[in-house]
DOTORKOL-566095 format. One record per atom (N, C-alpha, C): atom name; x, y, z. Coordinates in Angstrom, 2 decimals, decimal comma, padded with zeros to 5 digits. Example, Ala and Ser with C-alpha at 12.3 -4.5 7.8 and 13.67 -1.06 7.14 Angstrom:
<rs>
<r at="N" x="013,19" y="-005,69" z="007,80"/>
<r at="CA" x="012,30" y="-004,50" z="007,80"/>
<r at="C" x="013,20" y="-003,30" z="007,80"/>
<r at="N" x="012,85" y="-002,25" z="007,08"/>
<r at="CA" x="013,67" y="-001,06" z="007,14"/>
<r at="C" x="012,90" y="000,03" z="007,87"/>
</rs>
This chain:
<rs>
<r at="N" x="000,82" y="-001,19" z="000,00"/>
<r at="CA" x="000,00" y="000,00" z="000,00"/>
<r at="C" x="000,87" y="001,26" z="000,00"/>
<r at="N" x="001,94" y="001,27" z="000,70"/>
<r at="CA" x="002,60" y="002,28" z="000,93"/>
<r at="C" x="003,52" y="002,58" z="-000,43"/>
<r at="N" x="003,84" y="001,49" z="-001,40"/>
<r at="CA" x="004,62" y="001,25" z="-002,01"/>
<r at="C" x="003,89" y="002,33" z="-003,15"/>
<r at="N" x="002,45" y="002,08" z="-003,39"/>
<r at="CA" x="001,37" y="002,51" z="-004,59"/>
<r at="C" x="001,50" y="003,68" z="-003,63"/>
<r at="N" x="001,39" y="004,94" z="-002,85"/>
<r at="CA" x="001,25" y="005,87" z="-002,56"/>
<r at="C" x="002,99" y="006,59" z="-002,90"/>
<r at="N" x="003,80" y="005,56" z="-002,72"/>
<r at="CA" x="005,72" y="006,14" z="-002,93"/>
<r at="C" x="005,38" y="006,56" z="-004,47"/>
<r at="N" x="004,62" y="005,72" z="-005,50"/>
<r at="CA" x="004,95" y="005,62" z="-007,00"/>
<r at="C" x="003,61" y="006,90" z="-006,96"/>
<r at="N" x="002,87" y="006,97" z="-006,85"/>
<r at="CA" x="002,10" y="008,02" z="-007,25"/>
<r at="C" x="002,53" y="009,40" z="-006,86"/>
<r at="N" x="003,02" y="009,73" z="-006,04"/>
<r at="CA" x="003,86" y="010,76" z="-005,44"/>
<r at="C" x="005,05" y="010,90" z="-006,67"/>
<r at="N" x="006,15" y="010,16" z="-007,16"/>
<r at="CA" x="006,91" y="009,93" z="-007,52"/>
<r at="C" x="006,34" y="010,43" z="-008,93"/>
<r at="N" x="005,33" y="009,82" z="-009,16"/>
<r at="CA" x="004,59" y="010,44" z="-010,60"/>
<r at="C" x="004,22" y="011,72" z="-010,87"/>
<r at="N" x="003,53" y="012,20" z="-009,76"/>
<r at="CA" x="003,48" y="013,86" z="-009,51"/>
<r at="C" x="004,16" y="014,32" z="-009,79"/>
<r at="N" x="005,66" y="014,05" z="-008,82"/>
<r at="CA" x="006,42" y="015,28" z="-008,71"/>
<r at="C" x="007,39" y="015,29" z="-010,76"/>
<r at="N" x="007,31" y="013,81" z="-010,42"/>
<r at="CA" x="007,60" y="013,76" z="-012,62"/>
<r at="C" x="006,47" y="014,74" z="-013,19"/>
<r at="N" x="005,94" y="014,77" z="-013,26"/>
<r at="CA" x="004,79" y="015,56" z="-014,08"/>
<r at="C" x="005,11" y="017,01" z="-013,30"/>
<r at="N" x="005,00" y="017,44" z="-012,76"/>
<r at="CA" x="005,43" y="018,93" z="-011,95"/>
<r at="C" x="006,41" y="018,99" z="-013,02"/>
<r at="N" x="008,05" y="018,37" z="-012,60"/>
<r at="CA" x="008,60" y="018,68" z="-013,24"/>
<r at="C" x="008,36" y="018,60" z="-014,77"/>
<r at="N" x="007,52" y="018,12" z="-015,25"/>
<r at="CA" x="007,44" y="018,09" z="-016,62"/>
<r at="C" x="006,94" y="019,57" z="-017,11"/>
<r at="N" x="006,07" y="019,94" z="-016,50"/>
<r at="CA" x="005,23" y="020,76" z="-016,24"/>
<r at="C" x="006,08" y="022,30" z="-016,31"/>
<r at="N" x="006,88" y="022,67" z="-015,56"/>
<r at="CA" x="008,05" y="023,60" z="-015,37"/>
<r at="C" x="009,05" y="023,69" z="-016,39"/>
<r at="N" x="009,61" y="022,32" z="-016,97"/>
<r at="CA" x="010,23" y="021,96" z="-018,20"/>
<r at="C" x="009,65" y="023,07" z="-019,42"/>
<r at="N" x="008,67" y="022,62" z="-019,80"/>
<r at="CA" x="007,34" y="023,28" z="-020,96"/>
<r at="C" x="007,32" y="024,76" z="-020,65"/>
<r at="N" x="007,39" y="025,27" z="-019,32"/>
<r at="CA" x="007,59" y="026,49" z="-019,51"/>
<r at="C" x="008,64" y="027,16" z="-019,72"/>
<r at="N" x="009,71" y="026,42" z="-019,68"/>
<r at="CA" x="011,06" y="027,12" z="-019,68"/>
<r at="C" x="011,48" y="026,71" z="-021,48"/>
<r at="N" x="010,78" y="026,02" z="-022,03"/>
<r at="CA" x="010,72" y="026,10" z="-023,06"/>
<r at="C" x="010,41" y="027,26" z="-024,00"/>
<r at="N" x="008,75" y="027,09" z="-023,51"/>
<r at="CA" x="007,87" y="028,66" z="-023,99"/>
<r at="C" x="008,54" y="030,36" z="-023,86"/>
<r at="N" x="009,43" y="030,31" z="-022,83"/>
<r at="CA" x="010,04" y="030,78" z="-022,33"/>
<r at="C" x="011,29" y="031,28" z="-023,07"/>
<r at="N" x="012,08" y="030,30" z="-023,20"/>
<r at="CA" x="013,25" y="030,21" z="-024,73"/>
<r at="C" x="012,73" y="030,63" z="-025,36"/>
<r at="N" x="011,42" y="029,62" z="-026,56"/>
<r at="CA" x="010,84" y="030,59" z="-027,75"/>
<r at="C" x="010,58" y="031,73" z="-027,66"/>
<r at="N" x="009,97" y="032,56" z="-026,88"/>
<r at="CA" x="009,55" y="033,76" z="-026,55"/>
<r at="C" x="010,78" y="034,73" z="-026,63"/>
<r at="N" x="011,67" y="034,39" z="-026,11"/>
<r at="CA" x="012,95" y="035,09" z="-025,81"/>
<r at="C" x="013,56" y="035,61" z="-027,30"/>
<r at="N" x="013,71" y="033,75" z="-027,97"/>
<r at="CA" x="014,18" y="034,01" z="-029,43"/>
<r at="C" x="013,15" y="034,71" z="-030,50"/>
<r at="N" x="011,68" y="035,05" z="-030,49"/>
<r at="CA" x="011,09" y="035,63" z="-030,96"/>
<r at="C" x="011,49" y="036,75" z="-030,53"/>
<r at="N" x="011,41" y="037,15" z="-029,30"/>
<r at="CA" x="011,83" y="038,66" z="-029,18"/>
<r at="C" x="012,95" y="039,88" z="-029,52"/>
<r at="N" x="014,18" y="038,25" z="-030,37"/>
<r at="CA" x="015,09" y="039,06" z="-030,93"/>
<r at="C" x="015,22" y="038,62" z="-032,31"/>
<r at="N" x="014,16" y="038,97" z="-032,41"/>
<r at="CA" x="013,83" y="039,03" z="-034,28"/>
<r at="C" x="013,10" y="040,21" z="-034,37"/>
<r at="N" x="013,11" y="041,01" z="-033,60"/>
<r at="CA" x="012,33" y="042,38" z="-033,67"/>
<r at="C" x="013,03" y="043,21" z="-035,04"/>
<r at="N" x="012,28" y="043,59" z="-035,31"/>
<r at="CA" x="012,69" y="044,68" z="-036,91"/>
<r at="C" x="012,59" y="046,49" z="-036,54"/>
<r at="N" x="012,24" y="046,50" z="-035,23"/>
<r at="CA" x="011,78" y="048,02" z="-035,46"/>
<r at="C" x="011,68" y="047,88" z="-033,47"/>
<r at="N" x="011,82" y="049,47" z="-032,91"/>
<r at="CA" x="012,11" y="049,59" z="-031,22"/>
<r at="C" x="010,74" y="049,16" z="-030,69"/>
<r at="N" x="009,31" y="049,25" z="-031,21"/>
<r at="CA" x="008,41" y="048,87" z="-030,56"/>
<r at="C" x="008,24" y="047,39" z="-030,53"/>
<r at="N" x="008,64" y="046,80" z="-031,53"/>
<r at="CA" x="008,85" y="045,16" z="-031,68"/>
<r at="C" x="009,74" y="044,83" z="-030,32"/>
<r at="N" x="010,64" y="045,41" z="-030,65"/>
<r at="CA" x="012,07" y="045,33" z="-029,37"/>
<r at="C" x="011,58" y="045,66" z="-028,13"/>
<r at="N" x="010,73" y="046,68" z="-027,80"/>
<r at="CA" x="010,16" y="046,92" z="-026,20"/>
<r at="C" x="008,82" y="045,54" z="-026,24"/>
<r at="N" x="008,48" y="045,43" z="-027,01"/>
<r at="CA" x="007,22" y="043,86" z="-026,39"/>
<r at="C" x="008,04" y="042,83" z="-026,36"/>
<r at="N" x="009,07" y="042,79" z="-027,02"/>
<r at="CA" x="010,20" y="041,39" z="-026,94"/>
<r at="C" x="010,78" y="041,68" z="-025,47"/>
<r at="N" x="011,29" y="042,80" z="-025,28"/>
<r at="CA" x="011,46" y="042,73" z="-023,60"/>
<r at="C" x="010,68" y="042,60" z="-022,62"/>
<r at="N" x="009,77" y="042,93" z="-022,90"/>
<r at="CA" x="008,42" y="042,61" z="-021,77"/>
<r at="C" x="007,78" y="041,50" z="-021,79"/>
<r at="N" x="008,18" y="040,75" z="-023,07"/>
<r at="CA" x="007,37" y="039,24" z="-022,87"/>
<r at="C" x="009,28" y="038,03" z="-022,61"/>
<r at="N" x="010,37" y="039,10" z="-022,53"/>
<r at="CA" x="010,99" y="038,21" z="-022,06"/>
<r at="C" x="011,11" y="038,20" z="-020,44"/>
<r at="N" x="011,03" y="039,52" z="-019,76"/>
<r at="CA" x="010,82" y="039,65" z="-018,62"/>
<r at="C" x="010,07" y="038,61" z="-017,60"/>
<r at="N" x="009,05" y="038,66" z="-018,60"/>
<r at="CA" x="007,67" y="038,19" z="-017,86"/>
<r at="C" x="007,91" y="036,77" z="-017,68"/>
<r at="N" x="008,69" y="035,78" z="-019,25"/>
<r at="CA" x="009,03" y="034,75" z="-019,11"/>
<r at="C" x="010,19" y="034,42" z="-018,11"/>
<r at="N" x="011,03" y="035,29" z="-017,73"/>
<r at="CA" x="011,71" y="035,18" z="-016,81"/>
<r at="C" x="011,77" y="035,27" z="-015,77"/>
<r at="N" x="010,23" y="035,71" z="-015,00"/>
<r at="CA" x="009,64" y="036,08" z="-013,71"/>
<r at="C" x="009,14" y="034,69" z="-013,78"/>
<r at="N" x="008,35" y="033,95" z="-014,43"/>
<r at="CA" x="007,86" y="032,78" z="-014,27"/>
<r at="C" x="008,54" y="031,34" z="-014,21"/>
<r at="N" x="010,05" y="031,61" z="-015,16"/>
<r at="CA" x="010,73" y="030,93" z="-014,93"/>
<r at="C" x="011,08" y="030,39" z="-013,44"/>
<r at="N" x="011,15" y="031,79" z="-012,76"/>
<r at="CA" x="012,33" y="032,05" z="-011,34"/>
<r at="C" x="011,06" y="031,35" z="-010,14"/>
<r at="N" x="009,71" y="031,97" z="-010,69"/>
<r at="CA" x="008,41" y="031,31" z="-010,01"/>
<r at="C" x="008,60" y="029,67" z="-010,20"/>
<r at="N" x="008,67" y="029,56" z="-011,11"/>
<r at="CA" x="008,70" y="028,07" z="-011,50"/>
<r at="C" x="009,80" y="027,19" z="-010,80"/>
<r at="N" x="010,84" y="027,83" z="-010,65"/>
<r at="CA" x="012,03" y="027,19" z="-010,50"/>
<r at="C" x="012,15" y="027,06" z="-009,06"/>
<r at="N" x="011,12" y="028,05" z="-007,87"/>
<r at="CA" x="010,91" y="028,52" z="-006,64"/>
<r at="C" x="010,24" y="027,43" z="-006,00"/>
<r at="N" x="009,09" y="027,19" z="-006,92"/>
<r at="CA" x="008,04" y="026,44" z="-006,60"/>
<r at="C" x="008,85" y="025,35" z="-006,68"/>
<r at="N" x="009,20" y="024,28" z="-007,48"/>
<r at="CA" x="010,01" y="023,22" z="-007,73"/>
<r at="C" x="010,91" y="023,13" z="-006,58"/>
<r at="N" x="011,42" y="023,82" z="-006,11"/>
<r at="CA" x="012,39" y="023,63" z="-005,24"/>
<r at="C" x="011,55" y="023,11" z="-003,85"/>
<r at="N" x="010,48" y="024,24" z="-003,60"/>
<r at="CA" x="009,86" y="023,78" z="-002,28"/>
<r at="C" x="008,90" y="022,57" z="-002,29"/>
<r at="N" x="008,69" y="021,96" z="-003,65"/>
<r at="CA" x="007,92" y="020,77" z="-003,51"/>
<r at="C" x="009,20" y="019,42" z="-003,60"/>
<r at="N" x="010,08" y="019,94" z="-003,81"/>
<r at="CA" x="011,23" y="018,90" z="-003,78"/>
<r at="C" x="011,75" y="019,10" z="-002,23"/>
<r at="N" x="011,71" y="020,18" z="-001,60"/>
<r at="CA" x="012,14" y="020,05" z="-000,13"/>
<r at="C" x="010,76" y="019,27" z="001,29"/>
<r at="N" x="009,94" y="019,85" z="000,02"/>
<r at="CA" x="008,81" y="019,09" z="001,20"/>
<r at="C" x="008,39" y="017,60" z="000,81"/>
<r at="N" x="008,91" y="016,98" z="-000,21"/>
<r at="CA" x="008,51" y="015,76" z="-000,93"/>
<r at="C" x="009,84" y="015,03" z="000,14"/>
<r at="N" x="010,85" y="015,81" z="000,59"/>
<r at="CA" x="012,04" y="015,04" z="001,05"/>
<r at="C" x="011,91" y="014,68" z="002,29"/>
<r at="N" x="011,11" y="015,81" z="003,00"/>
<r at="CA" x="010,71" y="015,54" z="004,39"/>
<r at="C" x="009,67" y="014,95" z="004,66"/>
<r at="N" x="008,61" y="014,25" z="003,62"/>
<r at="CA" x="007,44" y="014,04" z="003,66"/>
<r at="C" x="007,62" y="012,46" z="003,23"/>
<r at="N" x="008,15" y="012,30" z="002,55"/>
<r at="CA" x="008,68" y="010,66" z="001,69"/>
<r at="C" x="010,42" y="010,96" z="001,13"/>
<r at="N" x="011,33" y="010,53" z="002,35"/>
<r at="CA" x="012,54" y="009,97" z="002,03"/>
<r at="C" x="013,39" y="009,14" z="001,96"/>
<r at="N" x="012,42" y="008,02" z="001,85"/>
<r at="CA" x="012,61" y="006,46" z="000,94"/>
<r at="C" x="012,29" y="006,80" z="-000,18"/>
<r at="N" x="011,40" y="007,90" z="-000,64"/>
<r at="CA" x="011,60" y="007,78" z="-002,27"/>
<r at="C" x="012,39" y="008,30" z="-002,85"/>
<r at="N" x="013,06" y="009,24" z="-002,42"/>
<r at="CA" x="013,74" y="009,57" z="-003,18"/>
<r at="C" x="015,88" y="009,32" z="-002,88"/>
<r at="N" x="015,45" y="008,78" z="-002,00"/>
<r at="CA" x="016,50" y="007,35" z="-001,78"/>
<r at="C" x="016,96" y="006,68" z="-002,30"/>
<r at="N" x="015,78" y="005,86" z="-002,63"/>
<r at="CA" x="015,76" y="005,02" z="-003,60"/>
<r at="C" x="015,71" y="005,24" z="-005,32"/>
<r at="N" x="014,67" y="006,40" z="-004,89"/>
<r at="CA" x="015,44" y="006,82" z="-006,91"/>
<r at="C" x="016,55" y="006,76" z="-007,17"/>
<r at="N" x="017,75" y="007,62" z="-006,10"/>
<r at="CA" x="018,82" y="007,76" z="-006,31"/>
<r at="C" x="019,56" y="006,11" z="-006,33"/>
<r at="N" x="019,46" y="005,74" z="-005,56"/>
<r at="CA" x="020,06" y="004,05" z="-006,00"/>
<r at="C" x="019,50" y="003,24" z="-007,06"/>
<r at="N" x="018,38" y="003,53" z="-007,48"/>
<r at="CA" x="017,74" y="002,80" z="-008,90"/>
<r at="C" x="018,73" y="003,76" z="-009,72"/>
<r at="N" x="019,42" y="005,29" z="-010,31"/>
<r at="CA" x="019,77" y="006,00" z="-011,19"/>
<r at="C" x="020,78" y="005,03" z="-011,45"/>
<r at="N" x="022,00" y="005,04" z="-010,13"/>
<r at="CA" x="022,91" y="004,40" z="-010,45"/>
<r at="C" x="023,42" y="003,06" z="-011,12"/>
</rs>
């Protein structure tokens, strides 16, 4: 029982991270669209939609961290053991 609650947890936090991945993607594209600007008003929305992607990034990257610190104190046989299954 405990084992099916380790793997579903374990699945979450995969999908979270999947989840954060995709934005840091969107994030890139956005960036590289924004320096294809042809003209300064192109160039000021390319900075403001890289900004913005980079506020969400840092959100993203914030959040991730505290569900990985509370996933450690909450279940740390799982991620224990991930680490000895990697190897």
């Amino acid at each position: 029982m405990k084992e099916e609650i380790d793997e579903n947890k374990e699945k979450e936090v995969i999908q979270k991270a999947y989840k954060y991945n995709v934005l840091s993607v969107i994030g890139a594209v956005l960036i590289i669209l924004a320096n294809q600007a042809h003209n300064l008003l192109e160039l000021e929305i390319g900075l403001l939609v890289g900004f913005v992607t980079v506020i969400l990034q840092v959100l993203a990257l914030v959040s991730a961290l505290l569900a990985t610190r509370k996933l450690r104190k909450l279940y740390p046989d799982v991620v224990g053991n991930r680490r000895k299954n990697i190897k």
